[in-house]
C-alpha positions in Angstrom: 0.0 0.0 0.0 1.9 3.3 -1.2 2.0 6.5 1.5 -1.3 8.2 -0.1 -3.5 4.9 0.4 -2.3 4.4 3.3 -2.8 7.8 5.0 -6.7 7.6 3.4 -7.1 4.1 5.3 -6.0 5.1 8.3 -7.6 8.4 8.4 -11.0 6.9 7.4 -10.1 4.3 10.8 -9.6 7.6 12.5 -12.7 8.8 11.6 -14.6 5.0 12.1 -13.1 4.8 15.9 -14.5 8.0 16.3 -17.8 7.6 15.3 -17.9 4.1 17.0 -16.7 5.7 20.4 -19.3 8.6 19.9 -22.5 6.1 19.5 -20.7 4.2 22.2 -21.3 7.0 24.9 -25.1 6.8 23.8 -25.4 3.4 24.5 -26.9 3.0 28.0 -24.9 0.0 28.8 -23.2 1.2 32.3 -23.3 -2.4 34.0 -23.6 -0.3 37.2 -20.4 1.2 36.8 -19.7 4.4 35.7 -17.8 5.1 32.7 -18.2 1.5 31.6 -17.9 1.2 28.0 -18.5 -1.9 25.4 -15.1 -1.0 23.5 -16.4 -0.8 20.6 -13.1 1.0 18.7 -10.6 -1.8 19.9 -12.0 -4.2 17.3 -10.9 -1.5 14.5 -7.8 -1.1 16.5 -7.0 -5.1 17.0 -7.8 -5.2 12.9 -4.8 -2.2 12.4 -3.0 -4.2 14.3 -3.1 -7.7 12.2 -3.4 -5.6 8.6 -1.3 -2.7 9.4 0.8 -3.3 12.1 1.8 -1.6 15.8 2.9 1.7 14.4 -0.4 2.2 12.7 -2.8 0.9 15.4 -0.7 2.9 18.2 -1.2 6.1 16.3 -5.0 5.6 15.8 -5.4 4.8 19.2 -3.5 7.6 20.4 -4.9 9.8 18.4 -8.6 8.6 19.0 -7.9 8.8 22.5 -7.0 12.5 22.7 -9.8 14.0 20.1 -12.4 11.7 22.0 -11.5 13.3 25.6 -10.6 16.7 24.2 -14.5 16.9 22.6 -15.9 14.9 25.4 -13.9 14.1 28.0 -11.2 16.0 30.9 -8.1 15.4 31.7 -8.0 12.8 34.4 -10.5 10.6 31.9 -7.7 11.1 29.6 -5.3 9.8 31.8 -7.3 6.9 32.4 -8.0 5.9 28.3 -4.7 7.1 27.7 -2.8 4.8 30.3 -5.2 1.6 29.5 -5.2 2.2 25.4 -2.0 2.2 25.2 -1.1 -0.7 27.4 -4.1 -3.2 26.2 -2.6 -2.2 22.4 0.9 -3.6 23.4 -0.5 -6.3 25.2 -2.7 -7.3 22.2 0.2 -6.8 19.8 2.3 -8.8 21.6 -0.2 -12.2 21.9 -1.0 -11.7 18.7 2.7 -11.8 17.9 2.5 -15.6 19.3 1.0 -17.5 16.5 -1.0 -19.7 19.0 -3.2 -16.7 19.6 -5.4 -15.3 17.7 -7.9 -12.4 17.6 -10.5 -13.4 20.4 -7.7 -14.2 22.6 -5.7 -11.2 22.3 -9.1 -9.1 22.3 -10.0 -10.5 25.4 -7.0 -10.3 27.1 -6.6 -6.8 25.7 -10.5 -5.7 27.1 -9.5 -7.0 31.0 -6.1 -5.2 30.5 -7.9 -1.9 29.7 -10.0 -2.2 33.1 -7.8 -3.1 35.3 -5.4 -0.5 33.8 -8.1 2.5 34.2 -8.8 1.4 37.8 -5.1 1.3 38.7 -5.1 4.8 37.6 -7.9 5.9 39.3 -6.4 4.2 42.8 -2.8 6.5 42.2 -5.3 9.2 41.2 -7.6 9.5 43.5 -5.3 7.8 46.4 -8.0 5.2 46.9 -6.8 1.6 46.9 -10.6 0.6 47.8 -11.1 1.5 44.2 -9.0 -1.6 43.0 -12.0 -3.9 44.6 -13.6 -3.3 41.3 -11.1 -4.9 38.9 -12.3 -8.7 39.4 -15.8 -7.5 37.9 -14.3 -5.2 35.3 -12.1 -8.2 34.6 -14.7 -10.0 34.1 -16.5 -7.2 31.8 -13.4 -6.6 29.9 -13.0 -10.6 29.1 -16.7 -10.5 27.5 -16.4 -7.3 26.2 -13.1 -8.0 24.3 -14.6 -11.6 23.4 -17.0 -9.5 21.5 -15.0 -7.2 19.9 -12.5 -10.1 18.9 -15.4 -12.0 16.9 -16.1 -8.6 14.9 -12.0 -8.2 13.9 -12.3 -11.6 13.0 -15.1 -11.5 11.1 -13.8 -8.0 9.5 -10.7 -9.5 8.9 -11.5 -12.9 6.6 -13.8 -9.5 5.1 -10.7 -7.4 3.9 -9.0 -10.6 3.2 -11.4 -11.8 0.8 -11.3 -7.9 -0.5 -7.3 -8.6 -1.3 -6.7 -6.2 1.3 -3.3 -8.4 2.6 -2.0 -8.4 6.4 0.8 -7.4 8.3 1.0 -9.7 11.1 1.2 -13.1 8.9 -2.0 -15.3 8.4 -4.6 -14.5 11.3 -7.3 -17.0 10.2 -7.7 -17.9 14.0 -10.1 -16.9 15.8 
């Protein structure tokens, strides 16, 4: 994919994160706990990673991070998405590295690393180490959650394949 392509695609992710993270804060799924979301941009950013590689995803992420907060957000919920988007992207690049792993397990793994990320943040925050008595359930969310958005990069995935569209990270027909 030459620089002009490529800059389109992942401008047009840009814009698909955003949108996804805008409907997202419409949805009225809080699970009882605030600032709970689905995730819904990590499956765009686990699909950068297997067509497009780290550098790509990273920079979408990042960058979806900081115009999402900056139009809706303040800073400590930046620190927060910051912090955990950052980490759950290395985390998901690197198990998706190991070929034994494929998207659902990566996205899962990445969805629990985001929670317990953001609450770690919040307890150095806020000074409250009560707070960390919520990671076993947002665990638990984030392992569903990132299930969830595993099956749709997956599904997108064997999509853009079919398309031609080649990948980065080798063959990802796992699921």
């Amino acid at each position: 994919m030459n620089r002009a392509k490529k800059a389109a695609y992942l401008g047009l992710s840009l814009a698909l994160c955003l949108i996804l993270s805008y409907l997202e804060s419409l949805l009225p799924f809080q699970f009882g706990i605030v600032g709970f979301r689905i995730g819904l941009p990590n499956f765009l950013i686990l699909l950068l990673l297997s067509t497009q590689g780290f550098g790509s995803a990273i920079s979408v992420n990042i960058l979806r991070i900081l115009i999402v907060n900056l139009l809706f957000g303040n800073i400590i919920s930046l620190a927060f998405s910051l912090a955990a988007g950052v980490l759950s992207t290395l985390l998901m690049f690197a198990l998706l590295k190991l070929r034994s792993v494929g998207f659902l397990g990566a996205s899962a793994a990445g969805g629990a690393c985001h929670n317990v990320v953001q609450v770690a943040v919040a307890a150095i925050l806020f000074k409250n180490t009560a707070l960390l008595k919520l990671c076993p359930p947002l665990m638990l969310l984030g392992l569903f959650t990132g299930i969830f958005c595993g099956i749709l990069s997956y599904l997108c995935h064997n999509r853009l394949e079919k398309l031609g569209i080649g990948t980065k990270a080798g063959n990802r027909n796992k699921i």
